[in-house]
Each structure stands twice: as structure tokens, then as C-alpha cells.
C-alpha positions in Angstrom: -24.9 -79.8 -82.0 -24.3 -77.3 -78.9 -20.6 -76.5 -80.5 -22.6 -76.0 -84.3 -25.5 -73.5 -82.7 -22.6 -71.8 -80.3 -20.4 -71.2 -83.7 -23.1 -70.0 -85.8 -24.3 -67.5 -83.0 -20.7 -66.4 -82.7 -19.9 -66.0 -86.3 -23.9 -64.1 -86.9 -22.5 -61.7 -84.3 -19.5 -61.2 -85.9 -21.3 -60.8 -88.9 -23.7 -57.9 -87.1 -21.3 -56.0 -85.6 -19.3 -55.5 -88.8 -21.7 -54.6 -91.0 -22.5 -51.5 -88.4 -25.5 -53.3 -86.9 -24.7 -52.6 -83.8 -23.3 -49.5 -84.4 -26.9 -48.0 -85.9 -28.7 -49.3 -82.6 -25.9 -47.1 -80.9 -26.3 -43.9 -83.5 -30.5 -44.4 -83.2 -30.8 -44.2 -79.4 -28.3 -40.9 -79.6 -30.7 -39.2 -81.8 -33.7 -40.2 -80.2 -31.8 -38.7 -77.0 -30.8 -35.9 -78.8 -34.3 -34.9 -79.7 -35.8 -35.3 -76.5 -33.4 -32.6 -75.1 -34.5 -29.9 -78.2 -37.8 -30.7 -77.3 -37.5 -30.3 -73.9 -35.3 -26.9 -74.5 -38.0 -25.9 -76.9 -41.1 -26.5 -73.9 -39.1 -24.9 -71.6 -39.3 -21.7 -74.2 -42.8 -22.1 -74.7 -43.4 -22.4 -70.7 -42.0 -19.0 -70.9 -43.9 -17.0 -73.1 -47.3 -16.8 -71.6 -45.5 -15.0 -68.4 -43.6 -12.6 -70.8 -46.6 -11.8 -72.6 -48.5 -11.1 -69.9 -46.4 -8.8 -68.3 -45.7 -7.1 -71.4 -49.4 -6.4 -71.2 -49.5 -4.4 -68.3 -47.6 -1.6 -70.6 -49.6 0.9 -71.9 -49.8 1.6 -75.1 -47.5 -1.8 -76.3 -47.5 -3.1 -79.7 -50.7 -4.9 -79.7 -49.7 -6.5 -83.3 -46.3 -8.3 -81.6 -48.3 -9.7 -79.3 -50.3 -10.8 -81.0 -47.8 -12.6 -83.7 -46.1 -14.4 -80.2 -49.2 -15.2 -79.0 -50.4 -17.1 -82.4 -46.4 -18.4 -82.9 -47.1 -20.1 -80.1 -50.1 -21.8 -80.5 -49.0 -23.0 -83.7 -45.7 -23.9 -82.6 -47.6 -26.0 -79.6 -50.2 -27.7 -81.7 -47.2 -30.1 -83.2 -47.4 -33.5 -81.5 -43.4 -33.4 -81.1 -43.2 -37.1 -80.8 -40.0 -39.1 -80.8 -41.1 -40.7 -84.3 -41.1 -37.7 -85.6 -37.4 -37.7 -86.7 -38.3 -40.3 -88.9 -40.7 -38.0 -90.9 -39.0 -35.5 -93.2 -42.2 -33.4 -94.0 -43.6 -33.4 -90.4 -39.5 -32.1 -89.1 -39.4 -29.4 -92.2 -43.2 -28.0 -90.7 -41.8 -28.6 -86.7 -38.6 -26.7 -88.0 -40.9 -23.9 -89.9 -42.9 -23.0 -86.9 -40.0 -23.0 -84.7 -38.8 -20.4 -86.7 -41.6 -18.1 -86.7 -41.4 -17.9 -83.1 -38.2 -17.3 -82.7 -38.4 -14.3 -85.1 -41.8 -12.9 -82.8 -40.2 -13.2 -79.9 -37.1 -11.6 -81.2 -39.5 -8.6 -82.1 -41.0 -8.7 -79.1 -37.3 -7.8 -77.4 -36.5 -5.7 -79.8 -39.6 -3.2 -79.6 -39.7 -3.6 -75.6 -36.7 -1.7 -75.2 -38.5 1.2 -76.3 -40.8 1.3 -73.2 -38.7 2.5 -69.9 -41.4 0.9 -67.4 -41.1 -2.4 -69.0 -37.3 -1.9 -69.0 -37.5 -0.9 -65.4 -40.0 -3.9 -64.3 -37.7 -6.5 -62.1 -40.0 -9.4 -63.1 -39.8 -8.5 -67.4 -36.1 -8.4 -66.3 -36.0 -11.7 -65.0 -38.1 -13.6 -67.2 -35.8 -12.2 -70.2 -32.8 -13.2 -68.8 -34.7 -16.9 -68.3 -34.9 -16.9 -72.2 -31.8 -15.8 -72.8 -30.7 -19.0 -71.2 -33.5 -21.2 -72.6 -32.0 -20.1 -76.4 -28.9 -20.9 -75.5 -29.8 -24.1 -74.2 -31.4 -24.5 -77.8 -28.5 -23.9 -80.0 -26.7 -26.0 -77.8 -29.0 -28.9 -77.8 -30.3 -28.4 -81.7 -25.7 -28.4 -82.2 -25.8 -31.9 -80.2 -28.7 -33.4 -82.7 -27.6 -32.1 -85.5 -24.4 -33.9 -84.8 -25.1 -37.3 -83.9 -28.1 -37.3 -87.1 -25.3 -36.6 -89.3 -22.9 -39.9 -88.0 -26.3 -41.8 -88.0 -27.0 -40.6 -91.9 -23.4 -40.9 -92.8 -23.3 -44.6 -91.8 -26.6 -45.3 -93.8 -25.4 -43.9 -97.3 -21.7 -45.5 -96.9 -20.6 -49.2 -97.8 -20.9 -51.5 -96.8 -23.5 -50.5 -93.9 -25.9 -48.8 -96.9 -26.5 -52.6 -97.0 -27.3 -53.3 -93.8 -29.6 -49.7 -93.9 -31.8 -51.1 -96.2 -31.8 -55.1 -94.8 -33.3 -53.3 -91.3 -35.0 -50.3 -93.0 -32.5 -47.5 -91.9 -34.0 -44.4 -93.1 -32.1 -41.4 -93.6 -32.9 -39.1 -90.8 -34.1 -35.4 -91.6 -31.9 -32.8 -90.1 -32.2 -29.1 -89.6 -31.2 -27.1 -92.4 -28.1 -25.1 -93.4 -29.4 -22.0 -92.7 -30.6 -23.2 -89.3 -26.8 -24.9 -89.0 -25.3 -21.3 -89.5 -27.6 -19.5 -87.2 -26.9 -22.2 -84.6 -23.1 -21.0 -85.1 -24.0 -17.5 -83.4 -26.9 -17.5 -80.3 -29.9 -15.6 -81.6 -29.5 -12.1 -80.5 -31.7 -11.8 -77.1 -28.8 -9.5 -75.7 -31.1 -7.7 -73.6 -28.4 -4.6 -72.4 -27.8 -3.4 -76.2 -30.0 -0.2 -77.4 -32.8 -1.1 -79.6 -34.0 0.9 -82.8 -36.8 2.9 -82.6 -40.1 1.1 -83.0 -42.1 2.1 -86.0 -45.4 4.4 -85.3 
């Protein structure tokens, strides 16, 4: 009886592994470690921004409007529970993805129209804090290049044969990914190069 129960055991795990069982717990703990570091990049970015914007207050005159837009980016982009599950929920990742985006245009705006204000170009502490987010994006497009990577193996096994099978036996969802668009900006670091000239800011 011990031999039966040790050969079924042996030939069920035989069985697992090669219809990818194993191979999607692998695939599924990657992503959920991928995500944790975008998340993490994307805190770090939002840790940021109240310092930023409250130095860039101390310049008279400054665009009250693009502060305002990074100020509300922000919130928004904070009041998304970013939990691990979801990954798992297409419509949740497209609205995570969507207000990700926003802020990354505002505070791109924000750059942009500070160059036009000496003082704030001349501050030590602005200085500092821009070259912190200069490092924070990168650490984004590296971490966001990571997930998008590993989701893509993970979804590739669900669709193909014969582990499509095994997909829908364990209820393997498809995992939402970030989009094309987002894939090609991720090719080139957004453009916080904080020595180039700016255009003018309008009136």
C-alpha cells in the first residue's frame, strides 16, 4: 500500500510539474514581487512631492495652477489602495495606471516651468530634491521594465498548450499589464533632465 500511495504521489508530481504547475507558482510570486518594487518606487515619488511643492512655494509669483494640478495628482494618485491583489483586477490596474500618469505629466510641468525662476534654480535644497526624483523615475522605468516582463512570461504560459489547461483547472487569470504606450515611454526615462533650458512659461 506504502509502494501504491508513494507511486501515485510520484507520478501526480510528475504530472504537476509538466503541465506548468509549478512553473505558474514560480511566474506568480515574480509578479507579485515585481509589483511590490513599482509600488514602492511609486511611494518613494509621492514621499517626494510634498517637499518639492513646498519649496516651490516659497517663490514668488509661481504658477499657482501647476501646483495646484501636482498637489490634486497626488491625492488622487494616493487615494488607490495599491494592494498586491490588485494585479489580478484589470479595471482597478487601467485607473492605478491612469492616475499614475497624470502625475507624471504635472510634475513634469512643474520642472519645466521652474526653470524659468532663477531663485528656485539657485535654491540648493530645490536642487537636491530634483535630482532625488530624477533618480526615483528612473528607479520606475526600471522597476515598471522588470513587471512588465515577468507578467508577460506569466500570461504567455496561461494562453499556450498545454498549461491553458492547467490555467483554467487552478483559475490562472491573465494578468493586466501596462500598456503599449506606457511600454514605449518606459523605452526612454521621462525627461526630468534638470540642466537643459526650459521654454518660456506662458503669461
Amino acid at each position: 500500500m506504502r509502494l501504491i500511495l508513494t507511486t501515485l504521489l510520484a507520478a501526480l508530481a510528475l504530472s504537476l510539474s509538466g503541465c506548468g504547475y509549478n512553473d505558474f507558482q514560480r511566474l506568480d510570486e515574480q509578479t507579485k514581487s515585481a509589483w511590490s518594487e513599482v509600488l514602492n518606487q511609486y511611494q518613494r515619488r509621492a514621499d517626494l512631492i510634498p517637499n518639492i511643492v513646498a519649496t516651490v512655494k516659497g517663490e514668488t509669483n509661481f504658477e499657482q495652477e501647476t501646483l495646484t494640478r501636482v498637489v490634486e495628482a497626488r491625492a488622487k494618485a494616493t487615494s488607490i489602495q495599491a494592494t498586491p491583489e490588485l494585479v489580478n483586477n484589470p479595471e482597478a490596474f487601467q485607473k492605478f495606471q491612469a492616475v499614475q500618469g497624470e502625475l507624471s505629466g504635472a510634475l513634469s510641468r512643474l520642472l519645466v516651468v521652474s526653470e524659468n525662476y532663477p531663485q528656485l534654480k539657485a535654491n540648493q535644497g530645490f536642487q537636491e530634491l530634483r535630482a532625488q526624483l530624477e533618480g526615483t523615475e528612473n528607479r520606475i522605468t526600471v522597476a515598471r521594465g522588470r513587471y512588465v516582463k515577468v507578467v508577460q512570461d506569466y500570461n504567455v504560459l496561461t494562453r499556450s498548450f498545454p498549461t491553458n489547461i492547467t490555467a483554467k483547472v487552478f483559475s490562472y487569470d491573465v494578468k493586466p499589464n501596462f500598456s503599449v504606450a506606457d511600454e514605449k515611454a518606459m523605452a526612454t526615462p521621462p525627461q526630468v533632465n534638470f540642466g537643459a533650458s526650459a521654454p518660456a512659461a506662458r503669461p
